[in-house]
N, C-alpha and C positions, 0 to 999 in steps of 0.2 A: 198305815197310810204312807210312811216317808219310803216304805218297799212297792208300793204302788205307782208311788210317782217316780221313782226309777226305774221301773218297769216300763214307763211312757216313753216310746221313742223319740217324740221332739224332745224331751228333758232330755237322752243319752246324746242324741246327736246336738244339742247345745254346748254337752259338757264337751265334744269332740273338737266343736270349733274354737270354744275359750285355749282348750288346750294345745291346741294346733297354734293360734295366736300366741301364745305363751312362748311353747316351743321352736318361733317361726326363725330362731337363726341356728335353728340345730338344723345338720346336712339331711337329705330322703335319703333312707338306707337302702337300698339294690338290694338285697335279700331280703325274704321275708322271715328267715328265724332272727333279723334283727329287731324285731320286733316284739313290741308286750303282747300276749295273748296267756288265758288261763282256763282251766278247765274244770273244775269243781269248787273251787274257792276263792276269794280276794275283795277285790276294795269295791267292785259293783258285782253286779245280779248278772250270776250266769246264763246267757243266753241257750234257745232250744240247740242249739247247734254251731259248727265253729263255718264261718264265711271265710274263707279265702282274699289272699288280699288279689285288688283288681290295679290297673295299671290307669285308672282314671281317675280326676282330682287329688295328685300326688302332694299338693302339699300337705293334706289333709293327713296324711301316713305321721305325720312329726307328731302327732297327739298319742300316736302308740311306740315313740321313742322313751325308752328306758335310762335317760341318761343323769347317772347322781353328780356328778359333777356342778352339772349346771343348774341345780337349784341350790346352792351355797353349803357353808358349811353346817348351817343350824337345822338344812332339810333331813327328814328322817331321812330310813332307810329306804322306806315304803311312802311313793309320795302318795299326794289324793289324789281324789278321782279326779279335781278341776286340774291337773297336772299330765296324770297318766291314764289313756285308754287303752282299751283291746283292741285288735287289730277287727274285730268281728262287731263290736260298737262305730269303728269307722266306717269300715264298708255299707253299715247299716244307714248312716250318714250319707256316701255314695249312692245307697240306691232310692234312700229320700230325693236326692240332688239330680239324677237321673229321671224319675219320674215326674218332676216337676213339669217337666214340656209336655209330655205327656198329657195329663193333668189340666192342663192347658187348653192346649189344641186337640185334644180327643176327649171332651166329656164324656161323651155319650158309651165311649167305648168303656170308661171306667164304671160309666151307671150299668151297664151290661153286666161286668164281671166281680163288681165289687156291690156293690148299690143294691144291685137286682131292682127291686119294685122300685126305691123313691128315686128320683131326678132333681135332686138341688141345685140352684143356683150355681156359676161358674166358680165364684169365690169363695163358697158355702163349700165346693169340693177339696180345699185346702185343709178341711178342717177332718177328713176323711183318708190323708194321706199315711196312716197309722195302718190301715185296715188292709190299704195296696201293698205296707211292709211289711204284714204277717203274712200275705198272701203271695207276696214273693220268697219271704221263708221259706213257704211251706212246701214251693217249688223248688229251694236250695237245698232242703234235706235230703232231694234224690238226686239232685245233681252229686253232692256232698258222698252219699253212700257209693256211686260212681266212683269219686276221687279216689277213696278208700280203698277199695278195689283195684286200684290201679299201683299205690304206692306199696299196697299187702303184696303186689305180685312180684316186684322185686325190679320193677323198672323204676329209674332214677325221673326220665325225664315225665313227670306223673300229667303235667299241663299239658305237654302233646298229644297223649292220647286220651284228657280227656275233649278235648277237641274232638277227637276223632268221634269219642263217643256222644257226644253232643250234637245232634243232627240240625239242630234249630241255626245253626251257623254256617257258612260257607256250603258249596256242593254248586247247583243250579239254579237252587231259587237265590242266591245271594250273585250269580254273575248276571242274572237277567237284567237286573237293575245296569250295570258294568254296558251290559247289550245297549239299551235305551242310551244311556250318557251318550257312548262313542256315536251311535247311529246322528242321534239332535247334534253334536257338536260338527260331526263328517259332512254331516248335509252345509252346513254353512259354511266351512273351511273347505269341500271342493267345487260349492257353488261359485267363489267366490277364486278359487284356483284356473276354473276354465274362462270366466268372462270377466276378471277382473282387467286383462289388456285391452276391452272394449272398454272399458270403463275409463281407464288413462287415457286414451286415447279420444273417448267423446265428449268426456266430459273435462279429463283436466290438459289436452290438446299438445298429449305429448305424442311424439313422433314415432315411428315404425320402431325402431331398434332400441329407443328412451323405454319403449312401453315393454317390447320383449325383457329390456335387461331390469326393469324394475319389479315385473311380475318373476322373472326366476332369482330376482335377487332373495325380492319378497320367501319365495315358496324355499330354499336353500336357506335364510337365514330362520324359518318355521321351524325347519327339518334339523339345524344344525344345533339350534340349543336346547334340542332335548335333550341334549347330553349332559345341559346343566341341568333339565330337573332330573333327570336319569340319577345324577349325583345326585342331588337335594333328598331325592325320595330314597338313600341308600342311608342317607348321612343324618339329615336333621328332622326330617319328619314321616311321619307313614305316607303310606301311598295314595290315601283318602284323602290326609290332608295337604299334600302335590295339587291332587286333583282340583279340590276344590278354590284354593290358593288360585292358583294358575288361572281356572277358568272366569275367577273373576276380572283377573287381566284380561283376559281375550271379552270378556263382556263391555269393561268401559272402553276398549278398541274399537268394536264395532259400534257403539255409542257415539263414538269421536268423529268414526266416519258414518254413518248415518243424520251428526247436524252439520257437516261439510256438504254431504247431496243436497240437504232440501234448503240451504241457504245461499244464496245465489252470489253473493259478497263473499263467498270464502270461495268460490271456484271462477275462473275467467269464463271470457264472454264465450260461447259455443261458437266452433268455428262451421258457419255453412256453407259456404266458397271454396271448395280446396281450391282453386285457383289463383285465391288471393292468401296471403300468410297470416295465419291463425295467432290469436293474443296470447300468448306463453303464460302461464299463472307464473307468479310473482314468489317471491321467497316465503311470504309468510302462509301462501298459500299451500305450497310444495311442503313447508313445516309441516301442518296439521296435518297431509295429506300423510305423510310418511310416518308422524306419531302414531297415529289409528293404525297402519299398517302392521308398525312393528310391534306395536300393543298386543296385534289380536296374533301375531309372530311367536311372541315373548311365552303368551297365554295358552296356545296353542302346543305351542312344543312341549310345556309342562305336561298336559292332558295330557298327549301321546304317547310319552314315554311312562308318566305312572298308570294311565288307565288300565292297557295290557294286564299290567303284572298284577291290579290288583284283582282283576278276574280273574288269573293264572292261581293268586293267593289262595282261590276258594278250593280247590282242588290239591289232594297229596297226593303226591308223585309215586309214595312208595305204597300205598293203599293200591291193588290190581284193577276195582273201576274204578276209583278216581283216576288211575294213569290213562284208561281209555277214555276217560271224561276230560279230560284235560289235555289230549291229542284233538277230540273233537271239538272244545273249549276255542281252540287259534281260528279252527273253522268259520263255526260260528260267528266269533269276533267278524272275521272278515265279512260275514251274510251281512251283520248290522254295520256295517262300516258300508257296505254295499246299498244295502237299503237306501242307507242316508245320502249317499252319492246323487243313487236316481233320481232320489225327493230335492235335490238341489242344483243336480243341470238341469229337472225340468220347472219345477214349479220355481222354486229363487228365481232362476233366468227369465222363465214366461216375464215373474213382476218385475224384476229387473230391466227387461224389452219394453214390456205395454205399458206399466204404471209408473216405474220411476225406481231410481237406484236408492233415494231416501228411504222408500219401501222394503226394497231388495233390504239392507243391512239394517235397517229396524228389523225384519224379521230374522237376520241372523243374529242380532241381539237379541231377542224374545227365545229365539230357538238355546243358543250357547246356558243364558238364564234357569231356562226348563231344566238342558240337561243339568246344570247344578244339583236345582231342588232332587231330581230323582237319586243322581250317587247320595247326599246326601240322607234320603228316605231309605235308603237299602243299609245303612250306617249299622243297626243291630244285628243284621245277618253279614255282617263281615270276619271275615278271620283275618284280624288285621298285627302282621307282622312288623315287629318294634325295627328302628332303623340299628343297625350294625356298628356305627360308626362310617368314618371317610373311608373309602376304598382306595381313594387317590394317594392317601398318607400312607398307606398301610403297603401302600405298592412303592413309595419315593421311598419308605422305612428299610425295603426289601434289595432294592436296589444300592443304599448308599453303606448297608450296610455288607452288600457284594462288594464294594467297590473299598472297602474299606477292607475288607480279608483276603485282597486277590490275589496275596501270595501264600494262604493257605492249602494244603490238597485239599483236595475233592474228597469226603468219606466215601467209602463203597458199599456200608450197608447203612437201613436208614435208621437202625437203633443208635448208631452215634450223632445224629440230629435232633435239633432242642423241636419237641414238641409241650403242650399244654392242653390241661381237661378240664377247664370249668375253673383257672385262676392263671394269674399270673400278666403279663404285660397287655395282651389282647383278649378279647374276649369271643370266642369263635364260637358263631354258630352250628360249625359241623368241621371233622378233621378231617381234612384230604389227603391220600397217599401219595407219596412219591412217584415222580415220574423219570423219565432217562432223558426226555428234553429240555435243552438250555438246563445243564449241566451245571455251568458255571455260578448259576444262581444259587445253589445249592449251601456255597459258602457262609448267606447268609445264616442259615439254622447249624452253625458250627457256635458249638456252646467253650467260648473261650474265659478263664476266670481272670478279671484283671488284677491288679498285683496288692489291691488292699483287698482280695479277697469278696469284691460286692460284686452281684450279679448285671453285667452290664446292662443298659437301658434299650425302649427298643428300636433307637436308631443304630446299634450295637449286633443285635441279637434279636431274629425273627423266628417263628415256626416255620414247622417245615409246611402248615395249611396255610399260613401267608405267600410263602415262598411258591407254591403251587396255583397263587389265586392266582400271580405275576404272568407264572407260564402260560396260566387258560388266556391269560388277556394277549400276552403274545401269539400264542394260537390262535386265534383271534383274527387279529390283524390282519394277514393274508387273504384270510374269507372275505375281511372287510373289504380291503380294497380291490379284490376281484368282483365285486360288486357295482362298483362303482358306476362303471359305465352304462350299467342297464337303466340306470337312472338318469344320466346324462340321456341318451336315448329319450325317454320316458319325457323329457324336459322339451326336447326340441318335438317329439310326437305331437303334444298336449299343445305348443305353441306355434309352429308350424300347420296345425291340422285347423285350428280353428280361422287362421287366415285364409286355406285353400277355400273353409266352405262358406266363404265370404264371397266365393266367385261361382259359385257353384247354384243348382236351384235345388232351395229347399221346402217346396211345396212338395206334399204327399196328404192321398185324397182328397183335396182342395183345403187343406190348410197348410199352413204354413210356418212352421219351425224354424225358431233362434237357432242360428248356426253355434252357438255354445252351446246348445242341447247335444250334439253328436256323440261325443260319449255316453248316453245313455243307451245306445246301442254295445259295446261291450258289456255295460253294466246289468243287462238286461242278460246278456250272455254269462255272466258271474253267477246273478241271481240264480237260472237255475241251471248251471252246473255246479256248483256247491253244494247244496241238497243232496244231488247224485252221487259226486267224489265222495259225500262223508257217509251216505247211507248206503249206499251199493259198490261203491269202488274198494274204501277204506276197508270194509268190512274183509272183502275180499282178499283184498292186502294182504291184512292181518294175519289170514288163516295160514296163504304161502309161504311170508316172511316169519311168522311171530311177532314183527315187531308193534310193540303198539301203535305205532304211529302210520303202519304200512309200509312204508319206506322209507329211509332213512333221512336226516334232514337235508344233508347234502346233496343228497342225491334229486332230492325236489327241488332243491335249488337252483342243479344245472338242467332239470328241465325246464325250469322258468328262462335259463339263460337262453336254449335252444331257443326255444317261443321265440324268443327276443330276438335272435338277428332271421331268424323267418320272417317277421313282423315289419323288419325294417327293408327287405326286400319288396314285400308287398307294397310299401308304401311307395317305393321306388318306382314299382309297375304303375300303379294307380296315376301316381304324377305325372308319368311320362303320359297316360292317355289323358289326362286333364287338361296339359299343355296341346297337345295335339290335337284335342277338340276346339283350343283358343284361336290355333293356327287354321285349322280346317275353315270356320265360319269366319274369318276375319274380325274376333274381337280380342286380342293381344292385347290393345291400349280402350277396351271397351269397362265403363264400371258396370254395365248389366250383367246378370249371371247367367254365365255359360247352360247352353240346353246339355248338360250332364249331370244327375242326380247329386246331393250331398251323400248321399247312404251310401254311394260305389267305395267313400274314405273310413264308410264301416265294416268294412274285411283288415283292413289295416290295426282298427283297435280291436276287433273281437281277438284276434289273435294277441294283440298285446296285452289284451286285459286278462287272458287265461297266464298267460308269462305274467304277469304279477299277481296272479292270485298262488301259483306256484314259487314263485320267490318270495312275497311277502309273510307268505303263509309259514315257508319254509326257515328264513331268519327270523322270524317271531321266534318259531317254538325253538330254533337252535340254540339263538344265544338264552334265552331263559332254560334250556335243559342242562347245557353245558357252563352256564358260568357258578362259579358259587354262592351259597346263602346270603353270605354279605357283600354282593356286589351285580343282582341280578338286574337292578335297574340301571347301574351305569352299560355292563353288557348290553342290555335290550336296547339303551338308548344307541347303540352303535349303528344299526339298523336305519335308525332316523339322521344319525351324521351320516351315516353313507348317501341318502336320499340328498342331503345338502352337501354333501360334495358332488355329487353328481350336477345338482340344477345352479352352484354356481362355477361349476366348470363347462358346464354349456354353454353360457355367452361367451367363455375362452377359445372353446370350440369353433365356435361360427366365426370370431375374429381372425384365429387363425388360417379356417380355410377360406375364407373371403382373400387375406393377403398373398395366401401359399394358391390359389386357383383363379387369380387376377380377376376376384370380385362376383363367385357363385352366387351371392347371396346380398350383393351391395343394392341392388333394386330396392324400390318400395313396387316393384310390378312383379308381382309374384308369376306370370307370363312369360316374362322375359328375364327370368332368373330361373337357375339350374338347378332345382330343388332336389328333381331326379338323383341328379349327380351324388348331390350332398347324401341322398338317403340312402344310395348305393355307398359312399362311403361310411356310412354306419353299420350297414349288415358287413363288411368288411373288418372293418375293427370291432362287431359284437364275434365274429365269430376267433378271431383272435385273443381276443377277452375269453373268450370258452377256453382257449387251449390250457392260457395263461389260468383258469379255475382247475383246470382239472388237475393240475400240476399240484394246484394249493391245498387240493380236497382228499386227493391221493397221499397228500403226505402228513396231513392232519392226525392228531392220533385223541379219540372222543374222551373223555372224562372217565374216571371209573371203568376199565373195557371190563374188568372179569367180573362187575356187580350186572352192569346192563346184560352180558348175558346170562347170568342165571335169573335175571328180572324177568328175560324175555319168554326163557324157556318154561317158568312158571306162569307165565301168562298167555302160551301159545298152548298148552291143555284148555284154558277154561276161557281163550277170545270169543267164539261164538254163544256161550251163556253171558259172559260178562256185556258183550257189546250189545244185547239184546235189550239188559237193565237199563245201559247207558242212554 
């Protein structure tokens, strides 16, 4: 009887929690042979099989610490059971603790697979959760014979590939989920990026250049702290829980500003006179106005930067179709980032126009929401990668400890720098080789012994795979900021355009379109070129180049750069007839709109929006292929600081040449202001900017060159099978 009832899984998983309690001021051990487990004999009932320990409910691990010490001197050798468990008793515990929600909110699905015929009551199935543990066993025994196989073969790292062999996690049913998030979030974050200056402007009666610099402040300070979750999702937490952290920020933001619209006491009076001067909201109004802002800012940025990567996570690099799945993978991203665009210059702005702005941002609160629930629904099919530690430290470690040998030589081969394999000061996810650039860095992995003989610490003493994270990020750099401008561009395009078609007529076949809907005209052009690029372009690529990706990433880069000052020519053209039609009919100082189409300003974005779907697309997959294991979200996130240096060096932009061109752009009469001018000076300095890139891109030298290409050359036999799977 008393082997029976130790046989009962709530009895084992009770003894797991007393002992975990017991044990709660002993440390969680990081390996797992530091741990009790046995195998034919001991102080409980050997289970069918050994469970692996998981990296979920850690503290729960202290119940199968070994430690005699801490039961005094009078404890035997051998403590009890209420003392010590197996690590295969805990886990068991674990997957009790995991099924639980389960359990829960899916009866039905348990009376299915476990139940079959009866249907018990909700709380009646708590009594059943015994039956879901042998039945998950029985599924760990093949997992298990897996692992086996894996550690019999003579690989060390036995958990990476059984990943790999595990199909039920990561691949593309676990980025679909990744798809949906970004798409519900993008829709209200760029619904709210084109007509949010109408909004200032009507509602909280701020003025021409108040509205411009608060919407690009707005969109630059979104952009620029991704670079904090970028860290955050490298350092403290996985990339799921970025995600959903973050996005609950950006929910009570849109919440904030959603009960500022529909309450008429938190916004001034509506100005309908512009002839007479409009009520300025007051301080405490302009407060909540900007809380909500930076809220959905703050919340925002987080998503961006961890969402990426963790669809990028579902996919291995060194697996031949996951690397073509994962070239396609940025694509994609971009489709459902696209989607959601369209779904939010048109319909957000429709409710936004005809029903009311308390609508508009209630539905980007409902929508942000949504996306939550779903990353978190896709939560079991993730391959979700543990954070590295700080990248930021590990870089200030690399550099103080340059600055501290710089009268060292330079070794000339790399066997006399201090590297490490699985111990020692950091803990590296993967070792990088040396490279011949910034040199001088190098000093730091100079392994010097101090004079008592102890191994210096590691503000002392780096590896040389530290030392080379440093270089990829200075690498970096240049790319970064030759970036920049396409964005600044991007900034005045987006805000600039939607004032032109303010003057413009926007009826077509007798309805008539929110001038913040005009981008859905490039996005419509996104829509289906994407499709195309990845199923007929790409493919084609691939065959030419080998490379997986079709062409290199830099190289899409500077065609997106091209696009860009094409783009900003056109606009130039466009303006110059939009003024000329104002002068032709005599309406210059007229607020009716001009008899000239809004859509003649959709050549100007179609062309700009294929230039960002080529640069976006292109620093995505760069900095995530190029930077290292443990720092690919601060990488990624550079992308989005570029985006915010770009949009708030735009208002710098326009101050400047308003002073430098005796007030281009000083009007609130876009008529009688030089726009022209100003647009012609942008395809001027994009095409300068190109020069200035190619200077950057030419002298870049990629990560690993002589792995990528035997990577490619093994993948240029078997692209057209492989991409077919894909």
């Amino acid at each position: 009887m008393r082997r029976v009832q130790e046989s009962w899984p709530p009895y084992s998983c009770f003894k797991v929690i007393v002992a975990a309690i017991r044990n709660r001021h002993l440390p969680i051990p990081r390996k797992g042979d530091e741990l009790h487990e046995i195998y034919d004999k001991g102080t409980v009932v050997v289970p069918n099989e050994i469970i692996q320990r998981t990296s979920q409910f850690r503290f729960l691990d202290r119940a199968a610490v070994h430690d005699e010490p801490s039961w005094g001197a009078s404890a035997s050798s051998t403590p009890g059971r209420w003392r010590l468990c197996t690590v295969t008793q805990v886990e068991e515990t674990k997957i009790l603790l995991r099924m639980l929600p389960i359990g829960v909110c899916y009866s039905n699905l348990i009376d299915r697979q476990v139940l079959l015929a009866t249907k018990p009551p909700l709380l009646q199935q708590l009594f059943y959760l015994p039956s879901l543990l042998q039945l998950h066993r029985k599924e760990g025994r093949k997992e298990r014979s897996c692992v086996n196989e894996m550690e019999s073969s003579g690989d060390g790292d036995a958990k990476q590939l059984a990943m790999k062999l595990d199909k039920r996690v990561g691949g593309i049913k676990a980025a679909v989920f990744v798809y949906a998030t970004g798409g519900l979030e993008n829709m209200a974050f760029v619904a709210n990026a084109v007509s949010l200056v109408t909004y200032v402007m009507g509602y909280m009666n701020f003025g021409l250049t108040k509205s411009a610099n608060t919407v690009t402040s707005f969109m630059g300070t979104s952009f620029g702290l991704a670079l904090l979750g970028g860290v955050i999702a490298d350092t403290c937490f996985t990339k799921f829980t970025t995600c959903v952290l973050f996005g609950f920020l950006e929910v009570l933001g849109y919440a904030l500003l959603t009960v500022q619209a529909h309450l008429d006491q938190l916004r001034p009076t509506p100005c309908t006179d512009i002839s007479k001067p409009c009520e300025a909201a007051n301080s405490g109004q302009e407060a909540i106005l900007y809380t909500g802002l930076y809220l959905v800012a703050l919340g925002t940025s987080g998503v961006k930067a961890a969402l990426p990567l963790l669809g990028a996570d579902q996919f291995d690099g060194k697996d031949p179709k996951e690397a073509l799945q994962l070239s396609s993978y940025f694509n994609w991203y971009t489709f459902s980032q696209t989607c959601g665009s369209i779904t939010g210059v048109t319909f957000l702005v429709w409710i936004s126009s005809n029903i009311g702005w308390d609508w508009a941002f209630g539905v980007c609160t409902v929508a942000v929401l949504l996306a939550i629930v779903l990353v978190s629904i896709g939560k079991p099919f993730y391959r979700n990668n543990a954070p590295n530690g700080s990248p930021i430290i590990r870089i200030l470690q690399v550099l103080v400890a340059s600055i501290h040998k710089r009268s060292l030589p330079i070794p000339g081969k790399e066997d006399e720098l201090y590297e490490i394999n699985g111990k020692g000061t950091v803990v590296m996810p993967e070792v990088l080789q040396r490279t011949n650039q910034f040199r001088f860095l190098d000093r730091a992995a100079v392994h010097v012994t101090s004079r008592g003989g102890m191994n210096p610490g590691p503000w002392r003493l780096s590896t040389v795979t530290q030392v080379e994270e440093t270089k990829i990020l200075l690498r970096m750099l240049p790319i970064v900021l030759s970036t920049v401008f396409i964005n600044t561009c991007l900034a005045q395009l987006q805000t600039f355009s939607i004032q032109q078609s303010l003057t413009l007529d926007t009826r077509i076949f007798g309805f008539k379109i929110p001038a913040t809907s005009i981008p859905v005209i490039p996005l419509t052009f996104n829509l289906i070129f994407i499709p195309i690029y990845d199923r007929i372009l790409l493919p084609i690529a691939r065959r030419m180049t080998g490379v997986p990706t079709g062409i290199r990433h830099l190289q899409r880069i500077g065609v997106g750069l091209v696009l860009s000052t094409i783009s900003m020519a056109i606009s130039a053209v466009i303006e110059t007839r939009r003024k000329s039609v104002a002068f032709k009919h005599n309406m210059v100082d007229s607020t009716d709109p001009l008899p000239m189409s809004v859509f003649w300003l959709g050549f100007q974005h179609a062309v700009f929006g294929l230039s960002d779907m080529f640069t976006l697309v292109g620093l995505l997959h760069f900095y995530h292929a190029e930077s290292s294991a443990g720092m690919k979200g601060t990488s990624t996130a550079l992308l989005w600081f570029s985006l915010a240096v770009g949009y708030l060096t735009s208002s710098v932009v326009v101050e400047v040449v308003n002073k430098a061109s005796g007030g281009w752009l000083a009007s609130n009469n876009l008529n009688r202001d030089n726009l022209n001018y100003f647009y012609w000076l942008l395809s001027a300095l994009s095409t300068l900017n190109f020069l200035i890139y190619l200077v950057c891109a030419s002298w870049y030298k990629y990560k690993n060159v002589e792995e990528m290409k035997q990577e490619e050359n093994s993948l240029h036999g078997n692209a057209d099978k492989v991409s077919e799977a894909a």
